[in-house]
N, C-alpha and C positions, 0 to 999 in steps of 0.2 A: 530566797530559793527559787531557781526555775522551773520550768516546766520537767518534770518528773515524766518522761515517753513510756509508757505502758504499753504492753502490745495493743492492746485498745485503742488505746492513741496512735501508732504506729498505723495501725490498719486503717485509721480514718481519714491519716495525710497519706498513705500510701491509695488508696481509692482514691481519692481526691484530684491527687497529683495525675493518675493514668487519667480522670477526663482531662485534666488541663492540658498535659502534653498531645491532645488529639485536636491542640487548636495552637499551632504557631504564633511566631512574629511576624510571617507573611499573612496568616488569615488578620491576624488582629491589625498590621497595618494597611490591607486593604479593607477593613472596616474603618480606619479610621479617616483614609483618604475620602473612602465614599459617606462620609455620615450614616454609616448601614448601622443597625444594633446586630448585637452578634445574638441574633436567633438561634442558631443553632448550637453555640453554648449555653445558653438559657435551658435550655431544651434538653440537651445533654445532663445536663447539672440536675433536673428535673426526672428526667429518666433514673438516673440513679439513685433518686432520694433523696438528695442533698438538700433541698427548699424548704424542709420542715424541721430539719436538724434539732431545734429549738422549740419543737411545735408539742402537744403532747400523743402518746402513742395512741391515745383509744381516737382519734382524729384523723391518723394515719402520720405524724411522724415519728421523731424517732426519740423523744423525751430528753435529750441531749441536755449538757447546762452550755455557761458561756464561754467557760474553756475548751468544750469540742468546738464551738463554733469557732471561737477566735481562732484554733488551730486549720480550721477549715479555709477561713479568710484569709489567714498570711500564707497558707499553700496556693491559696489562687492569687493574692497578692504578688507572690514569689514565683508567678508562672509568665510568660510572654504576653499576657492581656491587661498584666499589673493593675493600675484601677479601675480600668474600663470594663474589665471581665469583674472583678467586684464589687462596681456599680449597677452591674445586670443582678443578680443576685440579692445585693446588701439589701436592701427594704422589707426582704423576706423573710430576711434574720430578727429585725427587729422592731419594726413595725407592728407585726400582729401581735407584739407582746402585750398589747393592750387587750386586746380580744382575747388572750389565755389569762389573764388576771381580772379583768373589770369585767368581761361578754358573760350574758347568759348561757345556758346550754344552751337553747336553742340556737343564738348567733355563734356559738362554736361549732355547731353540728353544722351552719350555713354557711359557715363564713373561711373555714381552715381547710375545711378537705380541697378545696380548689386552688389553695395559696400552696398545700403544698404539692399536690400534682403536677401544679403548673396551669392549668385551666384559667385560673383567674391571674391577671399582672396588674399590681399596686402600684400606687407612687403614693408621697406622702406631703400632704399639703400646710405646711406651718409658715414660712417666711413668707412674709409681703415687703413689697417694695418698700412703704411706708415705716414702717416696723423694725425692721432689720432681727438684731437680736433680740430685742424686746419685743418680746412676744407677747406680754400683758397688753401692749397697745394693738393687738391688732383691730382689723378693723370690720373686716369679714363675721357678716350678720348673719345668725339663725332666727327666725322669726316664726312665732308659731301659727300654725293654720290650719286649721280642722283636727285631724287625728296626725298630722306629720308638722315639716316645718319648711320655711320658704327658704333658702341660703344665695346671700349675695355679696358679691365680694372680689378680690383679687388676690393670687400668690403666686409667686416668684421662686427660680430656681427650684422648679417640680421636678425632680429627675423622673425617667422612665415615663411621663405624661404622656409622648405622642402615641405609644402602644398602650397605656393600661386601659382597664376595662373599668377597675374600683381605682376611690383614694382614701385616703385617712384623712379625716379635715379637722381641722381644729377651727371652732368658731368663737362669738361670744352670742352669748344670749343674754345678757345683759351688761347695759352700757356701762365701761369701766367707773364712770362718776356716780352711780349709784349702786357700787360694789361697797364692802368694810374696807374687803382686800383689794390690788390689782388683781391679783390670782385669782380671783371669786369671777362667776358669771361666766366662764368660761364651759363649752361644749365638745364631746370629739364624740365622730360620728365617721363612718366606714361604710361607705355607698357605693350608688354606680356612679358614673363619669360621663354623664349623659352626654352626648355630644350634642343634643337639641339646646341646653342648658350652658351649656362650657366651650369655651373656644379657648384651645392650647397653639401658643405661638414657641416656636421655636428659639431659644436666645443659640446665637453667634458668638462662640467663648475658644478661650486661647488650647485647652488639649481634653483631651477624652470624647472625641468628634464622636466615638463610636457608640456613647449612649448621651441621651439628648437630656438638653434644663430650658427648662420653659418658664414663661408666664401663661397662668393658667384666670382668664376672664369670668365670672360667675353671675350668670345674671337667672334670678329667681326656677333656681334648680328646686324641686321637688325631692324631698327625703322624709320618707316612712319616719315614725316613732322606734320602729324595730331597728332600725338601724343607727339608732344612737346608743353607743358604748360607754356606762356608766350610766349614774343621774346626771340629769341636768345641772350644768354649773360646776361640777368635777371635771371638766375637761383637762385643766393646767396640771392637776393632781396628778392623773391619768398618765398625762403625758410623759411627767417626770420618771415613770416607772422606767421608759425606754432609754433615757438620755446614758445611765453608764452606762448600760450594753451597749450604746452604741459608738459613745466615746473606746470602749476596749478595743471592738471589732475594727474601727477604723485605726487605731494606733498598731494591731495586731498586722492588717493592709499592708501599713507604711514599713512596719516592719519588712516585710514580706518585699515588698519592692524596695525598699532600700539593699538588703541583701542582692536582689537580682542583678541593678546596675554594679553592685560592687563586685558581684562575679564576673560581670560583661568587662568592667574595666581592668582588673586580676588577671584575666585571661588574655587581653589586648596588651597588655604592657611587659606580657610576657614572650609576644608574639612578636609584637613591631618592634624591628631593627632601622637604628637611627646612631650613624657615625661607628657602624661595624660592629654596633653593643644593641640587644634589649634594653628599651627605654622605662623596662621596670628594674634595670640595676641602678636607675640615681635615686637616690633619696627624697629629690624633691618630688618624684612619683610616689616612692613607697609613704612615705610618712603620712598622707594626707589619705592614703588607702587604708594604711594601718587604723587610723586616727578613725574614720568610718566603721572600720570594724568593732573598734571600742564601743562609739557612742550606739552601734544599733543591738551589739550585747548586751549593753545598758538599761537601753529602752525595752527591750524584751524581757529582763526580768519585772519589769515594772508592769508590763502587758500583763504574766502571768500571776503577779501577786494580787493586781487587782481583780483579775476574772477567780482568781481562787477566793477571797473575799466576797465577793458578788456571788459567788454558788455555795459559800457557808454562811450567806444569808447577813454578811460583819457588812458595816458603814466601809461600802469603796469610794467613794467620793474623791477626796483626795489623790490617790492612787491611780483611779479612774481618768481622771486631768490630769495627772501626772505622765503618766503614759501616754496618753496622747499626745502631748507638747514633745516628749522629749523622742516617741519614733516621728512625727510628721517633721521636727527638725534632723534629727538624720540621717533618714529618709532624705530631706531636699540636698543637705551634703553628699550623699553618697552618690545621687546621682546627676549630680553640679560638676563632682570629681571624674563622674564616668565619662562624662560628655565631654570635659579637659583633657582627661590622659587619650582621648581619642584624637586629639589637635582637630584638624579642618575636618577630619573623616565624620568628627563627633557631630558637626552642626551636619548631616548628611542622614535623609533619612532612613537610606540604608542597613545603615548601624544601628538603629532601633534606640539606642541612650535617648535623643533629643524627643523621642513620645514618650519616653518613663521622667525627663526630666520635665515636659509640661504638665503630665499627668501626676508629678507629685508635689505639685504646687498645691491642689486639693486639700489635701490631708493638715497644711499650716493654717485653711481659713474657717474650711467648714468640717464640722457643721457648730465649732464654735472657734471664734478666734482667739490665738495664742494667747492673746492679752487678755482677754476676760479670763481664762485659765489659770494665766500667773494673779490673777485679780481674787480668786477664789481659793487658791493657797494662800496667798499671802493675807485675807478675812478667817478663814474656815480653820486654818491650820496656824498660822503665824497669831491669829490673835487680832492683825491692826483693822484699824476704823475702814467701812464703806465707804471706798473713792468714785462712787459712779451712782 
């Protein structure tokens, strides 16, 4: 069953949508030529509330579960800033999840009212170069030292790094070889972003210019006690609270921009005249547009089965990777198609298709790859042996 629109619902993509539509495809694609972040959708999104959607109300948001949010995501998904307007935002949605389940009151009362005003801007620090998806190996150390701890280290593809202020870091605090577990000795911690401490270099990547992934340098950063979220050595635990939310939200995205390029190409091929006919009366236009429509109605009931599981509290797992595999794949067909049925205009960037089709390369790698996904259906759900 899909999404069941309530007026509830209704009002939260209908607000939603009026910020989005107050930022085109020309603002976003001159953010994307200049490497600018778009501030002032940030900001926008922020003025109306939207950053805490997730958060709880006595905090100042708005106590939401992950079906408003997802519904929130693939209406700005499905707006002209597609992932780049989603990447300003996303970390907000799901990030501090750890801070409303593991935080004290006190690091609630310090840590959410600013995340969701806007005041404070996060990024979230888990991949190292080293590491990759394995995240048991990282290698980034917290080391204790007097009443806080010393942290040094390196991580890769920080999004939102050159502007935040805090990050979420995942460290170890003790060495995996003297764990039971890999999972054991792990730490996450939610500080400042010292820039005395941390040097954030900006990485050079193929689309979404308009919000930045770094590698982020760590050399004996200072961090309070108070600002470690959980006990020591639950960090891994911790963590895993975030991963479906965040698997939905980014599948809910793809969704969202998948549909945008299939309307951009819908529209184009009803328009352009070629040999005295619209080029969307042959078939070998329509079928593969049709064929897009299927797979992201598809993928969209899977988005909302899984955020409906996640909010009555059932094992989404499955579901959760489900859905994301099956919108980030088409997601990339739809706007693979759009960018075709536009012929030479498509590689033009005028036309706006060829930044939704860079920008939805995203959604098939990270923030996990297709394959470890089909690797954990086929373990978790299918039954067969650990290939990795």
């Amino acid at each position: 069953m899909g999404l069941v629109m309530t007026p509830e619902l209704q009002q939260i993509k209908d607000a939603v949508q009026g910020v989005c539509d107050r930022f085109d495809d020309a603002y976003w694609l001159d953010c994307d030529r200049k490497h600018k972040f778009p501030d002032e959708f940030r900001d926008a999104m922020a003025q109306a509330g939207w950053l805490g959607i997730t958060m709880p109300e006595e905090y100042g948001g708005a106590g939401l579960g992950v079906t408003e949010a997802a519904l929130m995501m693939q209406t700005v998904g499905n707006s002209a800033g597609v992932f780049a307007a989603c990447s300003a935002i996303h970390v907000n949605v799901f990030a501090p999840h750890s801070i409303v389940v593991h935080g004290t009151e006190e690091q609630k009362q310090r840590m959410l009212p600013p995340l969701i005003d806007g005041t404070d801007k996060t990024c979230f620090g888990v991949t190292e170069p080293d590491a990759g998806l394995d995240t048991t190996h990282i290698s980034t150390r917290a080391e204790r030292k007097g009443d806080g701890y010393v942290i040094n280290g390196q991580k890769v593809w920080t999004t939102t790094a050159q502007s935040a202020n805090k990050i979420m870091l995942i460290t170890r605090t003790t060495p995996i070889e003297e764990c039971a577990k890999p999972t054991d000795g792990m730490t996450l911690f939610y500080t400042d972003l010292d820039r005395d401490y941390v040097e954030v270099r900006e990485i050079e990547k193929m689309g979404r210019s308009a919000v930045d992934s770094n590698a982020v340098f760590i050399v004996d950063l200072p961090v309070p006690e108070r600002d470690r979220i959980g006990p020591e050595g639950a960090g891994f635990k911790i963590l895993l609270d975030s991963i479906n939310p965040e698997r939905i939200l980014v599948a809910a995205e793809a969704v969202g921009i998948g549909r945008r390029a299939l309307s951009k190409a819908a529209a184009y091929a009803a328009e352009r005249q070629v040999f005295g006919r619209p080029i969307g009366k042959n078939q070998a236009i329509q079928h593969p547009l049709a064929e897009s429509w299927m797979e992201l109605e598809a993928a969209d009931l899977t988005v909302w089965e899984a955020a409906r599981q996640y909010d009555a509290g059932e094992p989404c797992g499955a579901h959760a990777n489900a859905s994301k595999y099956l919108a980030a794949e088409a997601a990339f067909h739809a706007c693979d198609r759009a960018v075709r049925v536009h012929g030479g205009m498509g590689y033009a960037k005028e036309y706006h298709v060829e930044r939704y089709f860079r920008e939805c390369m995203l959604p098939r790698m990270g923030p996990v790859t297709r394959e470890l996904m089909l690797c954990y259906i086929a373990e978790r759900v299918l039954g067969l042996p650990k290939s990795y």
